[in-house]
Each structure stands twice: as structure tokens, then as C-alpha cells.
N, C-alpha and C positions, 0 to 999 in steps of 0.2 A: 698698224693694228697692234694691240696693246697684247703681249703676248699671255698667254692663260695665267690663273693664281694656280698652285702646284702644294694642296691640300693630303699632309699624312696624317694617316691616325694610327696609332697604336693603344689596341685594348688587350683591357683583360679580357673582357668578353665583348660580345656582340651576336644581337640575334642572327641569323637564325640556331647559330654555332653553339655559341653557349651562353645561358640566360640566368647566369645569378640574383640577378637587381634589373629592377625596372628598366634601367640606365640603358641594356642591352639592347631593346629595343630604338633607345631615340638614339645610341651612335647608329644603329642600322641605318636608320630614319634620314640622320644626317649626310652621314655619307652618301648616301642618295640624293637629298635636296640639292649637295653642295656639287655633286656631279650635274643633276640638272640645268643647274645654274650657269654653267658652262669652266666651273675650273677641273683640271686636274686632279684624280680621287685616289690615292693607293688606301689599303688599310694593311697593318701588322696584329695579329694575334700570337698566343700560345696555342698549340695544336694537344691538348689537353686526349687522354685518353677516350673519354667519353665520347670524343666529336667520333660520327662515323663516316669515313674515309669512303664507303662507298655511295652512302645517300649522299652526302653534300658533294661528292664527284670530285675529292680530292686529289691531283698528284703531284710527283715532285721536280721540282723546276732544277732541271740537269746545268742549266748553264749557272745557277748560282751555287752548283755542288762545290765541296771543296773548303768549306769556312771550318775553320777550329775556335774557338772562343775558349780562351785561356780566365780562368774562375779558380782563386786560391792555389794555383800555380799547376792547376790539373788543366791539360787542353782537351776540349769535349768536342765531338764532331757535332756541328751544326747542319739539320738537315731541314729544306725551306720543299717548305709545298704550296699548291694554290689553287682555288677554289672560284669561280664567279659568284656575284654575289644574286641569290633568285632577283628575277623581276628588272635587274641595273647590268649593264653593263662594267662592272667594276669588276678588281682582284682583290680577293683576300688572301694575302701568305701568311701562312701556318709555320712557326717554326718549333719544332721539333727534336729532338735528342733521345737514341732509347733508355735509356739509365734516369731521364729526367720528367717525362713528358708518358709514356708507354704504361700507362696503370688510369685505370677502370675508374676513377674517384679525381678531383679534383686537389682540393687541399686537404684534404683528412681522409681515413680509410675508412672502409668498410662498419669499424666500428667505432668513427668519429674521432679516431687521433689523429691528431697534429702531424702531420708529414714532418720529423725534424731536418729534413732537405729544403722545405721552402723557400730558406735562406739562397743555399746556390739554385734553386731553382730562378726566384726573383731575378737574384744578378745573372744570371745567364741568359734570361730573356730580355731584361734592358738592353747590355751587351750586345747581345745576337741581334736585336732590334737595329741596332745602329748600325751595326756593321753590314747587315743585310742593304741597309739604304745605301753604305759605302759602296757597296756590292751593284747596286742598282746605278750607280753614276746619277742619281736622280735628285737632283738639290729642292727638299720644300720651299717654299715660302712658309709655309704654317707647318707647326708640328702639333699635333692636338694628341694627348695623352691623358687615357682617363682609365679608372682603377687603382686601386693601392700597389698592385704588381707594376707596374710603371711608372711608380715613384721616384726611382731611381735616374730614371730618364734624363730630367729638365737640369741635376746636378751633375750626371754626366755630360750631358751637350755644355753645359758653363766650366767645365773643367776639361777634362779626360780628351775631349771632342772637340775645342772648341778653336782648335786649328785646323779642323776639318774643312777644304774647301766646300765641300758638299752641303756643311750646314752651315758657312759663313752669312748667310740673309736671313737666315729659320726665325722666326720669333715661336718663343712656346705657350701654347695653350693647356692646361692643366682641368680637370674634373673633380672635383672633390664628389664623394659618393657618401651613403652613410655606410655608418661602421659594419664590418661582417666578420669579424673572428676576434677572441678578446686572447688567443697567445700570442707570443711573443716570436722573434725570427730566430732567437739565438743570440749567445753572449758574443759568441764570434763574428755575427753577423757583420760589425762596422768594418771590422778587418778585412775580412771577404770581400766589402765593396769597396774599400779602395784599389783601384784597377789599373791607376795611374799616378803617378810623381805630382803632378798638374795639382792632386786632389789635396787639399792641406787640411791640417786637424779641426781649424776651426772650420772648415765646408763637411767633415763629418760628423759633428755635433749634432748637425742638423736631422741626423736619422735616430736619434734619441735611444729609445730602447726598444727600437727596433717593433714598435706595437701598433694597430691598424693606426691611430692616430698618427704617429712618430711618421710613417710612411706618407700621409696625405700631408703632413706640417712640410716634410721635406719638398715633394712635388712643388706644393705649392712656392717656398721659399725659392727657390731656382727659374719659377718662370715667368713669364711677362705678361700672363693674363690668367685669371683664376675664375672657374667658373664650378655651378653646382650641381649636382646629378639627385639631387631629392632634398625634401624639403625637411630632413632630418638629421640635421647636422650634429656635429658635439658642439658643444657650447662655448669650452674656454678657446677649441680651435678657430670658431668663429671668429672672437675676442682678438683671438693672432694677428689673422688675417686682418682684419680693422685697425693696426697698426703697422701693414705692412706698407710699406712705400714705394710710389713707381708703377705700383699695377694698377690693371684693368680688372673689374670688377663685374660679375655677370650673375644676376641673381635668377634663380631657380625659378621657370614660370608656370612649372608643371607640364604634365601627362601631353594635355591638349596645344600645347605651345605650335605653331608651326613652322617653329624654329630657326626666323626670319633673322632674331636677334644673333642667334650664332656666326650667319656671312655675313651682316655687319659688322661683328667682332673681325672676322678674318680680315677683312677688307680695311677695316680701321689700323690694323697691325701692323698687315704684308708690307714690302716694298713697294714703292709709286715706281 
């Protein structure tokens, strides 16, 4: 017997938790179908101030305590919580930091400025991401990451990671979303994400100037199948992508999709 496909996602959001963009609902969606279907479902979010801890029946998973995630040479304690998800028997881990994560507002405050933290926010939850999987002993098959905050992902698993036994089979799936914020991460931002020796100037180029675009161009550039979360893309990144070579290509089928074409993406990718 053919042993199960062993499907991660890591989002920036996801319903029920938090609902920026449409999107939030069909990675819900998905991760559901793709547990139905009979593979393997973990999902990774950020555990954002707003989500509340006691409606969604959050807590913290003791045996993964202990991680430090090292971000511009500050080690910050990583703390992973986890949720079911309504309706599926699935997990969602929450990962978490108080200094990063512990405020009422997502990206911007109260009076719509720019968090200028975004930056090691970003890298610390790519990071934490990964290392939580290290943490987990749990090797994907599929790594599906969708949101501009997990941009940094599919460049780390191709560098930083990419002696990791744990992702040596992973192929990565990528989201492209439409734009949600027109600042910028920071001048320092490229600096910050290089994390590792592994990562070489020309692989940080790829994160440009650090702007909602620059994030989705990078995802995308690092993984091995690109797909779209709304039918409002930017234009010249579209152009990018139509020159990129080697991928798989998954065009946006809308709202009502019932999103049959995604496990055939997976299925097309995973290892036989």
C-alpha cells in the first residue's frame, strides 16, 4: 500500500483565523479537500494578535517548547501553539513570539502605520516555519505556501535548508495573491534575510526592494509550481512569470473552483 502524500501549508492567513483576502477561505477549503482525499494535512500560520486564543481553542504544544530563531543575530524565543481546524480534523500551529506577534492589529496600527518590524517579523516566521517542521521530524512531500509573508520560504528551502533531510523530497508550491500594502520592508530588510552562508548575493537579488511585488517575484522564483489566489494580479509580474522556466503553472479558476485542480498539482509534483 502506497504510503500517504504528506501535504504542508504554510499561510499567512487562513479562515477561520484570519481573513485578509478571499484566498483565506480556499486555503481553508483546501486543506480540507486535501485531507479528505486521504493524504496527510499539517497547516503553519502566524499567530497574529487579533486571532483569539480562547474562541479558536488555542494552546501551546509543550513538546515543541524550546526553539530560538536567530533574526539579524537577536535569538527570539519561538513559541508554537495549535488549534483543530472547525468541521476537519486537522492542526493548525500558531507560531508566535511576544515582542513580534502580541499586538491587537496585523500589519499596521491602530492608526494605519506601517509596522517598521514587518521586516524581522516576515523572517522570523519563514524561519520559525521551517524549523518547526524540523521540530516536527515530519518530511512533506508538498510544501504549499501562499501569502506575501511566506515569500521567503521556497528561497530558503533552495538554500539555507536545502540539506535538510526533512525537506530533501519537498517540491514547493507557491500562491501568488493580489497586492495588499504598497510600503516597503526596509533598506535593511535583504540583510536581515540572509540567514545562511548557503544564500549568495545573486539568490538575494531576488527580493528586490523588499515591496508587496518583490515578495510574490521571490516566492515565486524559488519554487516549482506557481499558482494564483485571485484573478487580480500585477501585470509586469505576470510577464515574469511567463518567462520563467521549469515550472508548473496553475491559473486561477475562481471563488466556485472545487479545487480538484490543486491534488492534481500535488499529485503531479510529489514523489512516485
Amino acid at each position: 500500500m502506497a504510503a500517504k502524500k504528506r501535504i504542508l501549508y504554510i499561510a499567512t492567513e487562513m479562515s477561520p483565523y484570519l481573513e485578509l483576502t478571499e484566498f483565506s477561505e480556499i486555503i481553508n477549503k483546501l486543506a480540507i479537500k486535501s485531507h479528505e482525499s486521504g493524504m496527510e494535512v499539517r497547516c503553519i500560520m502566524p499567530r497574529f494578535g487579533n486571532i483569539n486564543e480562547r474562541r479558536h481553542r488555542l494552546h501551546e504544544v509543550v513538546r515543541l517548547s524550546g526553539i530560538n530563531v536567530s533574526v539579524d543575530d537577536d535569538d527570539m524565543p519561538l513559541q508554537i501553539k495549535v488549534a483543530s481546524l472547525p468541521n476537519a480534523r486537522l492542526q493548525v500551529y500558531f507560531l508566535d513570539n511576544e515582542d513580534l506577534f502580541k499586538r491587537k492589529f496585523v500589519f499596521r496600527d491602530e492608526n494605519e502605520k506601517w509596522y517598521e518590524d514587518n521586516d524581522l517579523r516576515t523572517i522570523f516566521f519563514c524561519k520559525g516555519a521551517l524549523e518547526t517542521v524540523k521540530k516536527f521530524g515530519w518530511p512533506p512531500d508538498i510544501i504549499h505556501c501562499s501569502g506575501w509573508m511566506s515569500g521567503l520560504i521556497p528561497l530558503y528551502l533552495k538554500t539555507a535548508y536545502n540539506r535538510e533531510p526533512v525537506f530533501a523530497q519537498g517540491k514547493i508550491v507557491y500562491t501568488i495573491n493580489e497586492n495588499t500594502f504598497k510600503e516597503k520592508l526596509g533598506k535593511d530588510y535583504v540583510r536581515k534575510a540572509n540567514i545562511h552562508t548557503n544564500i549568495t548575493s545573486a539568490n538575494l537579488t531576488a527580493l528586490g526592494d523588499g515591496s508587496n511585488v518583490s515578495m510574490f517575484r521571490a516566492g515565486a522564483l524559488f519554487s516549482d509550481a506557481i499558482t494564483f489566489g485571485a484573478e487580480k494580479i500585477d501585470k509586469k509580474l505576470l510577464e515574469e512569470i511567463a518567462k520563467m522556466k521549469g515550472k508548473k503553472i496553475l491559473a486561477f479558476k475562481g471563488q466556485e473552483s472545487d479545487l480538484t485542480e490543486y491534488l492534481d498539482l500535488y499529485h503531479d509534483l510529489a514523489p512516485k
